[in-house]
N, C-alpha and C positions, 0 to 999 in steps of 0.2 A: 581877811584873815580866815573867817570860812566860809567861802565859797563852794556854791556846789553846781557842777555843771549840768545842764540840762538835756534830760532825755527826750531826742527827738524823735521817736522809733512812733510815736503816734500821732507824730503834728505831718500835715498833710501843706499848709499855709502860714507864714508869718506874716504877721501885719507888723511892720514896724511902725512905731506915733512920731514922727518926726515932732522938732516944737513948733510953735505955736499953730498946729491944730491938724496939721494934713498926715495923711497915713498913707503908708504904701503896701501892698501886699505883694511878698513875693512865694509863690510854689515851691517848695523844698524837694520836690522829687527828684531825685538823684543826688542830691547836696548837700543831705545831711553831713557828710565828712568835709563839707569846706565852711562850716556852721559853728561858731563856738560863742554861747549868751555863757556869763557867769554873773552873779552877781552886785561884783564888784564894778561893774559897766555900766548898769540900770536895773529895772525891776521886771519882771514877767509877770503874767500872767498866764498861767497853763489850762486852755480850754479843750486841749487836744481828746481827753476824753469824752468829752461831749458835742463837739465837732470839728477834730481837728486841727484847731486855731490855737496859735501862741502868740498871742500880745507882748509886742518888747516897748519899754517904755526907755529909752537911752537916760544917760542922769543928766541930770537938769530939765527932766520932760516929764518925771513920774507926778 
């Protein structure tokens, strides 16, 4: 209901937490427009100010 999409204008890397424990990291250069985290999918965490990283936790993973 309210969801707010996420600005990725200063993430450099996503590390996705897949479940039970393994993470994958993928580079976003050039892809922020094929990119869309909301809310309603799972939880973030936005590190990008401090170095670039956005943690996405999928649901059922947070």
């Amino acid at each position: 209901m309210f969801t707010h999409p996420v600005d990725l204008t200063a993430v450099e890397t996503v590390v996705y937490h897949l479940p039970d424990g393994p993470a994958l990291a993928l580079d976003v250069d050039g892809m922020q427009d094929f990119l869309d985290f909301e809310l309603d999918q799972g939880h973030y965490c936005d590190m990008s100010g401090i170095d670039g990283t956005l943690h996405f936790f999928p649901r059922g993973n947070a």
